[in-house]
C-alpha positions, 0 to 999 in steps of 0.5 A: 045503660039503665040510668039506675044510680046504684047500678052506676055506681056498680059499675064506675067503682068496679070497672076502676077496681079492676083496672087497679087490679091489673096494675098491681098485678103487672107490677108485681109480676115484673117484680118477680113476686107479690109482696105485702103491700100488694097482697093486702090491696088485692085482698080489699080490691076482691073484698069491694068486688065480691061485696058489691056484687053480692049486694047487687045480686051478680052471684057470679061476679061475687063467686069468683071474687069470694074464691080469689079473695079466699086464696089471698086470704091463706097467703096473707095468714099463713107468709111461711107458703111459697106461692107460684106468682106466675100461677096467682097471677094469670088466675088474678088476670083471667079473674079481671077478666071474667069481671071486666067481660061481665060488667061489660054485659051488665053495662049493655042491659045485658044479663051476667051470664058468663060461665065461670066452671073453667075458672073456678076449677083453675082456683080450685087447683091451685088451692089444692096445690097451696093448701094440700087439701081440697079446695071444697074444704079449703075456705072453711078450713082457713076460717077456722085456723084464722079463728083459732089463731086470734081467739086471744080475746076470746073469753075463757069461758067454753062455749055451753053448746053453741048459740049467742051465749059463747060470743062476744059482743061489738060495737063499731060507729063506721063514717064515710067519705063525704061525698061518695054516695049511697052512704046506706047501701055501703053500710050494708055492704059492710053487714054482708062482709062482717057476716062471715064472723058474726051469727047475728048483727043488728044497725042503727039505722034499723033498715039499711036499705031505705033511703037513710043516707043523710042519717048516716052522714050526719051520725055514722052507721052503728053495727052490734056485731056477735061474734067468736071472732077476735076485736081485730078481726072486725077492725080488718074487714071496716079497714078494707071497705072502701070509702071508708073515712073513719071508725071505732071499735069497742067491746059492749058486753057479753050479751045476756039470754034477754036482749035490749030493745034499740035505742033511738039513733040519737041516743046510741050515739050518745051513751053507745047503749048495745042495739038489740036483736028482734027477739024478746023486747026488754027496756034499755039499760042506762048508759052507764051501767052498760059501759060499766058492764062491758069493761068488766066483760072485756077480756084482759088481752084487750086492753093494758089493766091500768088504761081499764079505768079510764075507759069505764067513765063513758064521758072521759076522753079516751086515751090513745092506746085504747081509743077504739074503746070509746065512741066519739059523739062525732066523727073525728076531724080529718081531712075533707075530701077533696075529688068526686064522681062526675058524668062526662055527660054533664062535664060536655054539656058545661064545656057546650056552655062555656063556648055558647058564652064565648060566643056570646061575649064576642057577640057584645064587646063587637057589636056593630053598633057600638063602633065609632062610640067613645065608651071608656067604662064599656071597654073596661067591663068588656075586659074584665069580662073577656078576662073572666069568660077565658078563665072560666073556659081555661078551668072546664077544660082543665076539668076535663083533663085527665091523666093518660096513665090508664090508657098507658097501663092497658098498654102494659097488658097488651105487651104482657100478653103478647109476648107470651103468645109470640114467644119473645121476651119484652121489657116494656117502659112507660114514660110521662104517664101523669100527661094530660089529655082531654076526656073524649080523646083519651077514649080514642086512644086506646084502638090506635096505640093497641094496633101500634105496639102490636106491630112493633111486637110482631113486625119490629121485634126479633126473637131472641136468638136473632136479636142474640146473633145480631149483638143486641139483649135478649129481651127487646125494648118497647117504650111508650112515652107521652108529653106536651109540645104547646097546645099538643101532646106527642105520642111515641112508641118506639123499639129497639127492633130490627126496624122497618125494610125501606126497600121491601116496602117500596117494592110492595107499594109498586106492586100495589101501584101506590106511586104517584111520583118516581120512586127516587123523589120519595124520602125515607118518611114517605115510604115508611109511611106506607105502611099506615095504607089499607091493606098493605102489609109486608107479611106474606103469610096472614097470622093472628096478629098480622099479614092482612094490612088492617091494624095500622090503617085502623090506627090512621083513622082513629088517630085522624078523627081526634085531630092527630097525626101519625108519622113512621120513621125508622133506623134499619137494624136499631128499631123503628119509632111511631108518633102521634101528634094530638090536640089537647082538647077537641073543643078549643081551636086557636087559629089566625083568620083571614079574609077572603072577599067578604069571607073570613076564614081561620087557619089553625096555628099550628099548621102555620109556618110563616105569612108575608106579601111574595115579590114577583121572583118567587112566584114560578109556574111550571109548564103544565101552568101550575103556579108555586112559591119559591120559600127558603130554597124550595118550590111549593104549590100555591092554593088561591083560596077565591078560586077554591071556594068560588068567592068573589074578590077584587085581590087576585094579583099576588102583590096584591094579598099574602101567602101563607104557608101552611104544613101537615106531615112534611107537606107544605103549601102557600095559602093565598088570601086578601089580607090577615084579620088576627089571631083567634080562639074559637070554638070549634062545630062539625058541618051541619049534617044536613049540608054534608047529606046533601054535597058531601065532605066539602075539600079544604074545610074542616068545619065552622065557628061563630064569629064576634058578629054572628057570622060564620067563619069557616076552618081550613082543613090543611090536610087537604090542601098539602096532600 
């Protein structure tokens, strides 16, 4: 993607709306219906979207946008009309649609293209069928009944043929978010929405498409808007932009054949003098004078006779019904602003950093050189440094956090669409949305869980006359719930379906010759858990959506390469629950370390269950020789890590070192080690590429970490082992 601010811009903002959008839609379409609240931030949402994009030239983005933003317009003037929300509302969709495809495009470097005929038409249609009049004529139409309805503060006098003479004139000081960036280019957007009622508008700055950002921030941006249109009008349109902090309002006068010339930035914002057109040039008139002038143009429906007095004096305070009159000499004191934009690129780098200064850290408080010395001040400032370095990494992780909620409500689109397409009623419930999970996993969330409710859907849930004949509701039931379990967070995708066939699916894995111990050892988990096989599916028949055994393994996989696991269980005839056990972040992993000969390696703890020296009658070998460790009634593996990674050590009696029994999905095994150093947190580093190119991916080694020392720890890949 070009590195272009504003097309960056462009494309954060417009992918956030939306998604924004498709949220309020799906709420609205459960509620049965759109209502105000809805309506308006539809309305704003299309009105940021059709500017912006008309600002960057995306004319077909901007087209769609304007129509949509047109057919919520009628709805919002006119609440007597009885829409069909079902219509409205796969219009809206398929518009996100076309929005999301096309900014997808621009996000490539690739050009907008998309073909926007079908779409048009279909809003076409139903502006037809909302209006009764054709939809070529619709928008204008509404413009005019819009005009007629809030020309209250029109003045009386008729229009002498058209032209500047049979406007008012407006003034509007518009301030900004702190922080929200390209203060100009906002402004600018704002005098292409404000065009839609005005012939004519000049800004202070003159020229908003110069760098004019910082005078902007520091004065706000001065529009002198001539228009027919009524005080409120102009108030909605700097309502609904976004990034808006604050703004005034207020009549400046009609405007006379010979215009003013403009006055300097400073001076306007003090004595708020009307900005001028190009034409005829003629010298300012005093503050004064001017604010006089346009008190006694105002019309009466503007403002209450006995607050006019107040209002006449430009240095007087305003009072509050008639605030937007008066132009403050600063922008109001309100709330700072309290988030900003960050590139994930810049929040990885940071997180880098941060654990190059962990290592660091060890580096010097366990510098070898230092052991035997008394140094009470150096253990001290070694604590205060260990303390403020966790601290540091704690808040660039927290940073990183962000709310699972989006990937949740994608999910919530997915069911919608779904259930139309296999004809099934479904009630979808979102639980623990606010969980948190670090960014780059997040990223990898949506794959897994999009194949996961899409199996649920199409295997697990029965159409509504067998759910009927079964005694359960109509609608089936999915609920997608997310929490925190210590350092993880657990996943759930559950449904009140028809569950998982036990025997069908041993039957295929027989078939598939997926067995490697007799089929009456494997518990329920296990056999339903080969349902995440590749290529193994119980559908006879491929559809659309299943029958070739890809979508659960895909899941597997994506959920494996962020560090998590995916179990299946399921009730026969009551449904079927699927949950994914994550890491919180990728960057940090807290483990034990042990040693083995000169080696130190760490285990990660949550895969620990318990660590002790074995007495000789629980260590039992079978007759192929196979050597296990009686624990807590059952007979498990041991693993001799020395022999595994051909280390030389003098420990190789069992009485000698410790077991540690390790676990990864139901599968345990005894790790044997010389000894336990303690316990760690470290940060995490894949396997140099070079050493994988060369010997592949190494068993029982999930990848490295710099120790205190300098040297390098190895992790235990526990997956391996147990499996």
């Amino acid at each position: 993607m070009s590195n272009d601010p504003m097309l960056e811009m462009f494309i954060f903002e417009n992918m956030q709306l939306t998604e924004r959008l498709e949220e309020i839609l799906i709420e609205g379409e459960q509620q049965g219906r759109l209502n105000e609240e809805h309506i308006n931030e539809i309305f704003r949402v299309m009105h940021t979207i059709k500017g912006s994009a008309g600002m960057m030239e995306y004319n077909k983005i901007e087209t769609v946008g304007h129509y949509v933003e047109d057919m919520f317009f009628y709805i919002r003037e006119n609440p007597g009309v009885n829409p069909d929300w079902k219509a409205i509302v796969d219009i809206c969709l398929e518009s996100g649609d076309f929005f999301k495809q096309e900014i997808s495009k621009i996000q490539a470097g690739m050009p907008s293209d998309g073909n926007e005929a079908e779409l048009m038409d279909k809003i076409h249609a139903y502006m037809d069928v909302l209006t009764g009049k054709t939809s070529d004529t619709a928008p204008a139409d509404e413009d005019e009944e819009d005009e007629a309805d809030e020309a209250e503060a029109v003045p009386e006098t008729p229009p002498a043929g058209g032209g500047a003479q049979s406007e008012n004139c407006f003034q509007a000081r518009v301030f900004f978010e702190e922080g929200c960036k390209m203060e100009n280019i906002r402004a600018y957007q704002i005098t292409n929405s404000l065009m839609e009622y005005s012939s004519h508008i000049d800004s202070v700055p003159e020229d908003l498409l110069e760098d004019c950002s910082d005078e902007i921030i520091a004065s706000g941006a001065l529009f002198t808007i001539y228009s027919d249109a009524d005080i409120a009008a102009i108030r909605s349109v700097l309502s609904e932009t976004l990034f808006v902090k604050s703004f005034e309002v207020w009549f400046a006068g009609a405007p006379a054949p010979e215009e003013p010339e403009p006055a300097p930035a400073a001076e306007t914002a003090k004595a708020a003098a009307p900005a001028s057109k190009p034409k005829k040039p003629k010298a300012a008139p005093a503050a004064p004078k001017a604010e006089k002038k346009a008190e006694e143009a105002a019309p009466q429906a503007a403002a209450p006779p006995e607050e006019k007095p107040k209002a006449a004096a430009p240095q007087a305070a305003p009072a509050p019904a008639d605030a937007a009159k008066a132009i403050p000499a600063m922008p109001p004191a309100e709330v700072k602003q309290s988030f900003i934009s960050v590139n994930v690129e810049k929040l990885d780098k940071l997180m880098d950093l941060a654990g190059e200064l962990v290592i660091s850290v060890a580096m010097v408080v366990n510098n070898p050189d230092l052991e035997g010395l008394n140094l009470e001040n150096f253990e001290k400032s070694a604590g205060l440094l260990n303390k403020n370095t966790s601290e540091l990494q704690d808040v660039i992780m927290s940073v990183r956090m962000i709310p699972i909620s989006s990937t949740f409500h994608k999910m919530h689109r997915l069911a919608r669409d779904l259930s139309r397409k296999l004809n099934k009623d479904i009630e979808f419930v979102i639980l623990g949305e606010e969980t948190e999970v670090d960014k780059n996993i997040i990223d990898n969330l949506s794959d897994p869980l999009m194949h996961i409710i899409r199996n649920s859907m199409d295997h697990g849930l029965e159409d509504g006359d067998e759910r009927e004949a079964a005694g359960k509701p109509r609608v089936g039931k999915i609920v997608l719930e997310a929490r925190n379990s210590g350092s993880d967070v657990i996943i759930t995708c559950s449904d009140d379906g028809r569950g998982l066939d036990r025997d069908k699916i041993l039957q295929k894995a027989v078939r598939q010759g997926l067995l490697s111990k007799p089929e009456f050892e494997y518990t329920d988990k296990e056999i339903y858990n080969f349902v995440m096989l590749p290529g193994f599916s119980t559908n006879e028949v491929v559809t659309e959506l299943s029958g070739r055994g890809v979508g659960m393994d895909v899941a597997k996989k994506n959920i494996e390469k962020i560090g998590g696991t995916v179990v299946v269980d399921s009730t026969p005839g009551q449904g079927a629950v699927n949950t994914i056990r994550i890491p919180l972040t990728l960057a940090i992993l807290a483990g034990i370390e042990i040693r083995v000969g000169k080696n130190v390696y760490l285990v990660p703890t949550l895969n620990i269950r318990e660590s002790f020296k074995p007495q000789p009658e629980q260590i039992v070998v079978d007759p192929d020789g196979n050597e296990m460790i009686l624990f807590r009634g059952e007979c498990y593996p041991i693993v001799r890590l020395h022999s595994l990674f051909s280390v030389y050590t003098d420990i190789t009696e069992f009485a000698d070192g410790i077991i540690m029994m390790v676990e990864d999905e139901g599968h345990m095994s005894g790790l044997f080690a010389d000894t336990l150093i303690g316990e760690q947190q470290v940060v995490l580093k894949a396997i140099p590429q070079f050493i994988t190119e060369r010997i592949g991916q190494i068993r029982g080694i999930a990848g490295c970490t710099i120790l205190g020392n300098g040297n390098i720890s190895l992790i235990i890949d526990v997956k391996s082992l147990t499996s």
